[in-house]
VEXRONU-767185 format. One record per residue (C-alpha): residue number from 1; residue in three letters; chain; x, y, z. Coordinates in steps of 0.25 Angstrom, whole numbers. Example, Ala and Ser with C-alpha at 12.3 -4.5 7.8 and 13.67 -1.06 7.14 Angstrom:
2
+-----+-----+----+-------+-------+-------+
!   i !  aa ! ch !    c1 !    c2 !    c3 !
+-----+-----+----+-------+-------+-------+
!   1 ! ALA !  A !    49 !   -18 !    31 !
!   2 ! SER !  A !    55 !    -4 !    29 !
+-----+-----+----+-------+-------+-------+
This chain:
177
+-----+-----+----+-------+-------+-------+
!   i !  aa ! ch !    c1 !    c2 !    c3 !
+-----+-----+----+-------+-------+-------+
!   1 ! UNK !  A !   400 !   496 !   389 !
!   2 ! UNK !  A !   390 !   503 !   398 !
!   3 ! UNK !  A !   388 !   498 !   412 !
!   4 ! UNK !  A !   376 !   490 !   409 !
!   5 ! UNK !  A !   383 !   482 !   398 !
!   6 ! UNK !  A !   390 !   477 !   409 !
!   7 ! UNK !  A !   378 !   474 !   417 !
!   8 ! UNK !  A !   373 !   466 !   405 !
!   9 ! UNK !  A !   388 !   459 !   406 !
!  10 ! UNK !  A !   383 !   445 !   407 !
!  11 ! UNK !  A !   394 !   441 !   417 !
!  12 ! UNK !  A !   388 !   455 !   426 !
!  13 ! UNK !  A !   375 !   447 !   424 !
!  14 ! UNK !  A !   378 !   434 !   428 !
!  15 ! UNK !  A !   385 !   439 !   442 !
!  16 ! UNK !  A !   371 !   446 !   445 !
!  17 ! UNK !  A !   363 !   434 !   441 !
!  18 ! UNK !  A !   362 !   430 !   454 !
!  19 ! UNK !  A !   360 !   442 !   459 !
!  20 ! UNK !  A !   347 !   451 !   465 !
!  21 ! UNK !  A !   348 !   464 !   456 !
!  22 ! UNK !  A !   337 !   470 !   464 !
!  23 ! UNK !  A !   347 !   469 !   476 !
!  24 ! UNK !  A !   359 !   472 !   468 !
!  25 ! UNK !  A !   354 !   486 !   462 !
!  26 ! UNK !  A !   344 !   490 !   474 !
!  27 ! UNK !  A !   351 !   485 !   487 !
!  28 ! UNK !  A !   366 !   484 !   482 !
!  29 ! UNK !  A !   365 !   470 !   487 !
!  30 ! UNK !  A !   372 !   457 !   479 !
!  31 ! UNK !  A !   371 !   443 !   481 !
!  32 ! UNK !  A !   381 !   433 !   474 !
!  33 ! UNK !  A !   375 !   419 !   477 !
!  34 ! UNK !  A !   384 !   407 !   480 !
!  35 ! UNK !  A !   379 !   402 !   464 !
!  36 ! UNK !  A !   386 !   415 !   459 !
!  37 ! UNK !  A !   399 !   412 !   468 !
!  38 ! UNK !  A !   399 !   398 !   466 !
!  39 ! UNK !  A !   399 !   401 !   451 !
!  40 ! UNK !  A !   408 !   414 !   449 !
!  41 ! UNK !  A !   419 !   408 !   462 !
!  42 ! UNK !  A !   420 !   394 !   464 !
!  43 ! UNK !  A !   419 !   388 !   451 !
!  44 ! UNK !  A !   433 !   394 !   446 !
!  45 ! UNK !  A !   439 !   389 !   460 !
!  46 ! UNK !  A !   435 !   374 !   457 !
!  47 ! UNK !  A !   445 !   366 !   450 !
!  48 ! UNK !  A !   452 !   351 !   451 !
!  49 ! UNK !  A !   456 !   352 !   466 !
!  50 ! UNK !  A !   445 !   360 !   472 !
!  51 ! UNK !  A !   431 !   356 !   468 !
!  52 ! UNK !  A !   414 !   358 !   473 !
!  53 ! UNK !  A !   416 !   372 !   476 !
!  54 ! UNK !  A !   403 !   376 !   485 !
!  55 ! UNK !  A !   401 !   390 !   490 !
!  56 ! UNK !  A !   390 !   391 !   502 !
!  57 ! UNK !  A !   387 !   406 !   507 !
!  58 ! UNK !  A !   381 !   409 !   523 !
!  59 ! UNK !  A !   378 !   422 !   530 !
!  60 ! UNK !  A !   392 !   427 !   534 !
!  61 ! UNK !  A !   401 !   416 !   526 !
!  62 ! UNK !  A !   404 !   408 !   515 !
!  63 ! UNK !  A !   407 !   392 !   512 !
!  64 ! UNK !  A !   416 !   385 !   500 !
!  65 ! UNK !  A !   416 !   371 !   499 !
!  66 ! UNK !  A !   422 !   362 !   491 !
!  67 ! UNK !  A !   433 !   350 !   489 !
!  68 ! UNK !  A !   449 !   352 !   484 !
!  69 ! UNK !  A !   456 !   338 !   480 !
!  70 ! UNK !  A !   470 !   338 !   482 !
!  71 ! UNK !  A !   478 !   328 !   475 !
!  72 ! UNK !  A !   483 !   320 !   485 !
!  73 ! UNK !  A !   469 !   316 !   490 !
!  74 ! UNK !  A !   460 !   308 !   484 !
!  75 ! UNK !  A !   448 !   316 !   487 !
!  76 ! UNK !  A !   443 !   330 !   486 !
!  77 ! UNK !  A !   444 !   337 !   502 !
!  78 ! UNK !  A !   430 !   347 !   504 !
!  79 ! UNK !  A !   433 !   359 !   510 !
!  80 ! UNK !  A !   424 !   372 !   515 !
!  81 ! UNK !  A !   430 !   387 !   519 !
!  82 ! UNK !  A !   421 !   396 !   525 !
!  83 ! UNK !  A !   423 !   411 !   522 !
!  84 ! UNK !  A !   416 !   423 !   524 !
!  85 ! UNK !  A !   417 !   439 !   517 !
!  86 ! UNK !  A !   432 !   446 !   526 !
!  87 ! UNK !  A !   431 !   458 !   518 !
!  88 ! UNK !  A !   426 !   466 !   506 !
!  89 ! UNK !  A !   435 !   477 !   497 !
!  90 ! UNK !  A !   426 !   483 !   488 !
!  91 ! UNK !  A !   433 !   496 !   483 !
!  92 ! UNK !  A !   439 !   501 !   472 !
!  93 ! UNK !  A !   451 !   495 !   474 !
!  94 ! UNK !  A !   448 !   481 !   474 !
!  95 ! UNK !  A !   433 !   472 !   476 !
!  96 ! UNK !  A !   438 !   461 !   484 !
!  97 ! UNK !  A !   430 !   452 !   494 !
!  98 ! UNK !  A !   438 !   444 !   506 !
!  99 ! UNK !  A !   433 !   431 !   511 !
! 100 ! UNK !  A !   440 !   426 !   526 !
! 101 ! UNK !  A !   441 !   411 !   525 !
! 102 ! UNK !  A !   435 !   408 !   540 !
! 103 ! UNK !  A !   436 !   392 !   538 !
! 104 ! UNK !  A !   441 !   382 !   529 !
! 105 ! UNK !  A !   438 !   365 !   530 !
! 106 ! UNK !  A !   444 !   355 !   531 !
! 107 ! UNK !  A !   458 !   360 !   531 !
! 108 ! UNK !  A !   458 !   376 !   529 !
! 109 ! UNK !  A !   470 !   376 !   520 !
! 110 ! UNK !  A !   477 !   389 !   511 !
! 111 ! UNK !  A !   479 !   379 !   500 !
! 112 ! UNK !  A !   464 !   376 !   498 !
! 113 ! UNK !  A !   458 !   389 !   499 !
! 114 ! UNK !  A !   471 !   395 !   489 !
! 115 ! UNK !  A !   466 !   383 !   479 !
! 116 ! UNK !  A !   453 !   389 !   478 !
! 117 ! UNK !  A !   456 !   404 !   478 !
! 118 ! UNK !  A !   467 !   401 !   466 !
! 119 ! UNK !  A !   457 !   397 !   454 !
! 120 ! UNK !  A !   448 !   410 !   457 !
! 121 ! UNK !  A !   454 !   422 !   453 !
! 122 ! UNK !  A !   449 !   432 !   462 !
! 123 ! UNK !  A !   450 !   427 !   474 !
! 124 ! UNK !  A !   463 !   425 !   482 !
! 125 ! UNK !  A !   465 !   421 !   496 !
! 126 ! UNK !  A !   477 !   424 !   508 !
! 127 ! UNK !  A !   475 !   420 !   523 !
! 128 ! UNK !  A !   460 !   416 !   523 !
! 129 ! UNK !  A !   455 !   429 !   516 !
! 130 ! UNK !  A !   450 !   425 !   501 !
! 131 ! UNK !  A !   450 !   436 !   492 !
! 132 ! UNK !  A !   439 !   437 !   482 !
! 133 ! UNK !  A !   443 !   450 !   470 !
! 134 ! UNK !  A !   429 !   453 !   464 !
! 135 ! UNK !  A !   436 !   462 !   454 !
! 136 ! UNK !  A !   441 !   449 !   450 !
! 137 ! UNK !  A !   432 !   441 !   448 !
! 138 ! UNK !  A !   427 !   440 !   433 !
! 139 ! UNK !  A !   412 !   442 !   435 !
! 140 ! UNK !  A !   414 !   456 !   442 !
! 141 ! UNK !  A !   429 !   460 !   436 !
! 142 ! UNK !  A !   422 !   467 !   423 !
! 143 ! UNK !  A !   411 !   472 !   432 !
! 144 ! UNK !  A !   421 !   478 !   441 !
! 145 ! UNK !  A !   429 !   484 !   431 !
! 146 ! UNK !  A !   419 !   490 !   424 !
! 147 ! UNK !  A !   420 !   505 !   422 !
! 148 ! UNK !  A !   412 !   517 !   418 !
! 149 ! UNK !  A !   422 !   528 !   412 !
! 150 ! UNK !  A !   434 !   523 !   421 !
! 151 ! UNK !  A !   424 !   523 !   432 !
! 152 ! UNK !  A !   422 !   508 !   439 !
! 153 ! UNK !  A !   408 !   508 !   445 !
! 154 ! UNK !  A !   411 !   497 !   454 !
! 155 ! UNK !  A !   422 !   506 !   461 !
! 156 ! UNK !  A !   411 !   513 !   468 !
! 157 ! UNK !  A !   402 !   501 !   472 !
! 158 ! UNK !  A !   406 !   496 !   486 !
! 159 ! UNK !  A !   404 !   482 !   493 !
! 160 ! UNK !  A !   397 !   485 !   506 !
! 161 ! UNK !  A !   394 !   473 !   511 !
! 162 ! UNK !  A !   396 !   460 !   508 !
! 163 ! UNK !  A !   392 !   444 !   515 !
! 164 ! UNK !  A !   389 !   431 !   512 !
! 165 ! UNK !  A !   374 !   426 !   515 !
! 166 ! UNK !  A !   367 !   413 !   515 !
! 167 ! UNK !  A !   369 !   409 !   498 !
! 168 ! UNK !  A !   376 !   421 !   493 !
! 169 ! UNK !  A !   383 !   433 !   495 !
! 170 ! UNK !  A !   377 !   447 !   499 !
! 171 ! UNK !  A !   383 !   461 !   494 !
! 172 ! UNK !  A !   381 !   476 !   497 !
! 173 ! UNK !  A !   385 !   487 !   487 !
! 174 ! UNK !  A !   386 !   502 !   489 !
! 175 ! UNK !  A !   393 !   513 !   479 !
! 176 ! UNK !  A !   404 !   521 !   484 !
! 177 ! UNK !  A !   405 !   533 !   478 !
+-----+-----+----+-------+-------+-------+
Protein backbone atom coordinates (compact mmCIF):
# COMPACT_ATOMS: atom_id res chain seq x y z
CA UNK A 1 0.00 0.00 0.00
CA UNK A 2 1.62 3.37 -1.34
CA UNK A 3 1.64 6.28 0.84
CA UNK A 4 -1.11 7.89 -0.94
CA UNK A 5 -3.42 4.85 -0.22
CA UNK A 6 -3.12 5.95 3.04
CA UNK A 7 -3.96 9.54 2.47
CA UNK A 8 -7.01 8.34 0.64
CA UNK A 9 -7.57 6.17 4.23
CA UNK A 10 -11.01 7.45 4.98
CA UNK A 11 -10.10 7.84 8.73
CA UNK A 12 -6.73 10.13 7.36
CA UNK A 13 -9.45 11.92 5.70
CA UNK A 14 -11.84 12.65 8.31
CA UNK A 15 -9.07 13.99 10.94
CA UNK A 16 -8.16 16.65 7.84
CA UNK A 17 -11.83 17.49 7.43
CA UNK A 18 -11.62 20.25 9.34
CA UNK A 19 -8.54 21.19 8.34
CA UNK A 20 -6.92 24.19 5.77
CA UNK A 21 -4.68 22.10 3.41
CA UNK A 22 -3.45 25.14 1.91
CA UNK A 23 -1.99 25.73 5.40
CA UNK A 24 -1.10 22.24 6.03
CA UNK A 25 1.18 21.72 2.83
CA UNK A 26 2.44 25.27 2.35
CA UNK A 27 2.92 26.79 5.91
CA UNK A 28 3.36 23.54 8.00
CA UNK A 29 0.54 24.81 10.02
CA UNK A 30 -2.53 22.64 11.72
CA UNK A 31 -5.51 23.42 13.29
CA UNK A 32 -7.88 20.76 15.16
CA UNK A 33 -11.02 22.77 16.00
CA UNK A 34 -12.95 22.19 19.37
CA UNK A 35 -15.63 20.17 16.91
CA UNK A 36 -12.84 17.75 15.98
CA UNK A 37 -11.69 17.38 19.84
CA UNK A 38 -15.04 17.25 21.21
CA UNK A 39 -15.74 14.34 18.83
CA UNK A 40 -12.34 12.22 18.66
CA UNK A 41 -11.70 12.98 22.93
CA UNK A 42 -14.62 13.78 24.99
CA UNK A 43 -17.36 11.48 23.68
CA UNK A 44 -15.35 8.17 25.01
CA UNK A 45 -14.86 9.84 28.48
CA UNK A 46 -18.63 10.44 28.83
CA UNK A 47 -20.51 7.66 30.67
CA UNK A 48 -23.04 7.16 33.68
CA UNK A 49 -21.23 9.40 36.24
CA UNK A 50 -19.69 11.96 34.21
CA UNK A 51 -21.88 13.70 31.72
CA UNK A 52 -22.30 17.28 29.19
CA UNK A 53 -18.80 17.27 28.40
CA UNK A 54 -17.92 20.74 26.82
CA UNK A 55 -14.40 21.77 25.65
CA UNK A 56 -14.00 25.69 25.15
CA UNK A 57 -10.48 26.71 23.88
CA UNK A 58 -8.72 30.66 24.49
CA UNK A 59 -5.46 32.27 23.65
CA UNK A 60 -3.03 30.48 25.93
CA UNK A 61 -5.48 27.90 27.74
CA UNK A 62 -8.08 25.54 27.75
CA UNK A 63 -11.61 24.86 29.66
CA UNK A 64 -13.79 21.21 30.36
CA UNK A 65 -16.87 21.42 31.75
CA UNK A 66 -19.20 19.22 32.51
CA UNK A 67 -21.39 17.51 35.69
CA UNK A 68 -20.20 13.90 37.64
CA UNK A 69 -23.14 12.27 39.92
CA UNK A 70 -22.05 10.51 42.52
CA UNK A 71 -24.50 7.95 44.11
CA UNK A 72 -24.95 9.27 47.29
CA UNK A 73 -26.36 12.47 45.98
CA UNK A 74 -29.24 13.15 44.26
CA UNK A 75 -27.93 15.47 41.79
CA UNK A 76 -25.39 15.79 39.31
CA UNK A 77 -22.23 18.41 40.68
CA UNK A 78 -20.91 20.85 37.57
CA UNK A 79 -17.33 21.06 37.49
CA UNK A 80 -14.74 23.05 35.18
CA UNK A 81 -10.66 22.61 35.07
CA UNK A 82 -8.62 24.98 33.30
CA UNK A 83 -5.41 23.62 31.64
CA UNK A 84 -3.02 24.74 29.38
CA UNK A 85 -0.05 22.94 26.89
CA UNK A 86 3.34 22.17 29.99
CA UNK A 87 5.20 20.43 27.33
CA UNK A 88 5.57 18.72 23.99
CA UNK A 89 7.79 15.40 23.18
CA UNK A 90 7.63 14.91 19.59
CA UNK A 91 10.64 12.46 18.83
CA UNK A 92 11.23 9.33 17.58
CA UNK A 93 10.86 7.95 20.81
CA UNK A 94 7.51 8.74 21.76
CA UNK A 95 4.75 11.80 20.42
CA UNK A 96 3.38 12.82 23.63
CA UNK A 97 1.60 16.14 24.59
CA UNK A 98 1.53 17.35 28.49
CA UNK A 99 -1.29 19.56 29.66
CA UNK A 100 -0.52 21.15 33.56
CA UNK A 101 -3.84 21.25 35.26
CA UNK A 102 -3.61 25.15 36.58
CA UNK A 103 -7.25 24.99 38.20
CA UNK A 104 -10.12 22.89 38.93
CA UNK A 105 -13.94 23.90 40.60
CA UNK A 106 -15.56 23.52 42.79
CA UNK A 107 -13.46 21.01 44.79
CA UNK A 108 -10.29 20.15 42.78
CA UNK A 109 -10.07 16.55 43.58
CA UNK A 110 -7.62 13.43 42.24
CA UNK A 111 -10.79 11.34 42.09
CA UNK A 112 -12.45 13.38 39.45
CA UNK A 113 -10.01 14.10 37.10
CA UNK A 114 -8.72 10.06 37.33
CA UNK A 115 -12.52 9.15 36.44
CA UNK A 116 -12.31 11.07 33.38
CA UNK A 117 -8.82 10.20 32.16
CA UNK A 118 -9.65 6.26 32.81
CA UNK A 119 -12.32 5.82 29.92
CA UNK A 120 -9.83 7.35 27.33
CA UNK A 121 -7.06 5.35 26.58
CA UNK A 122 -4.28 7.53 25.68
CA UNK A 123 -4.33 9.81 28.12
CA UNK A 124 -2.98 9.23 31.77
CA UNK A 125 -2.68 11.81 34.40
CA UNK A 126 -0.09 11.89 37.78
CA UNK A 127 0.40 15.23 40.05
CA UNK A 128 -1.60 17.72 37.80
CA UNK A 129 0.19 16.85 34.42
CA UNK A 130 -2.26 15.03 32.10
CA UNK A 131 -0.55 12.94 29.63
CA UNK A 132 -2.10 12.82 26.24
CA UNK A 133 -0.07 9.59 23.88
CA UNK A 134 -0.94 10.69 20.07
CA UNK A 135 0.67 7.51 19.07
CA UNK A 136 -2.06 6.15 20.78
CA UNK A 137 -4.75 7.60 19.73
CA UNK A 138 -6.76 5.54 16.97
CA UNK A 139 -7.09 8.10 14.32
CA UNK A 140 -3.33 8.84 14.06
CA UNK A 141 -1.72 5.11 15.53
CA UNK A 142 -1.89 3.83 11.67
CA UNK A 143 -0.74 7.13 10.35
CA UNK A 144 2.08 7.12 12.80
CA UNK A 145 3.01 3.76 12.27
CA UNK A 146 3.06 3.73 8.80
CA UNK A 147 6.36 2.94 7.12
CA UNK A 148 8.16 3.00 3.65
CA UNK A 149 10.68 0.02 3.58
CA UNK A 150 11.25 -0.05 7.22
CA UNK A 151 11.45 3.65 7.22
CA UNK A 152 8.64 5.60 9.43
CA UNK A 153 8.19 9.14 7.68
CA UNK A 154 6.72 10.61 10.69
CA UNK A 155 10.04 9.93 12.56
CA UNK A 156 11.68 12.77 10.82
CA UNK A 157 8.68 15.22 11.13
CA UNK A 158 9.08 17.46 14.26
CA UNK A 159 6.41 19.52 16.40
CA UNK A 160 7.85 23.01 16.57
CA UNK A 161 5.34 24.74 18.05
CA UNK A 162 2.21 24.12 19.53
CA UNK A 163 -0.81 26.55 21.51
CA UNK A 164 -4.15 26.85 22.05
CA UNK A 165 -6.26 29.88 20.35
CA UNK A 166 -9.51 31.30 20.40
CA UNK A 167 -11.67 27.93 19.10
CA UNK A 168 -8.95 25.63 18.18
CA UNK A 169 -5.76 24.39 18.42
CA UNK A 170 -2.68 25.77 16.37
CA UNK A 171 0.44 23.46 15.13
CA UNK A 172 3.98 24.12 13.49
CA UNK A 173 5.66 21.22 11.68
CA UNK A 174 9.15 21.11 10.47
CA UNK A 175 11.36 17.86 9.28
CA UNK A 176 14.29 16.80 10.82
CA UNK A 177 16.47 15.12 8.89
Amino acid sequence: MSIFDKIRNIPFMDMIKDQRLKELLLKREFRLSEDYLQREFLRKAEDDEVSNLILKLENGFGTLSGKVKKRLLPFAVPFSARFAIHAVDFSRSGKVVLFKMEEIKPIDSDWLTQKLVRNVPFLAYADRILVCDLERVPRLTELFSYQVKGVRPLDHVVLKELSFCEGEVVGRLGLCL
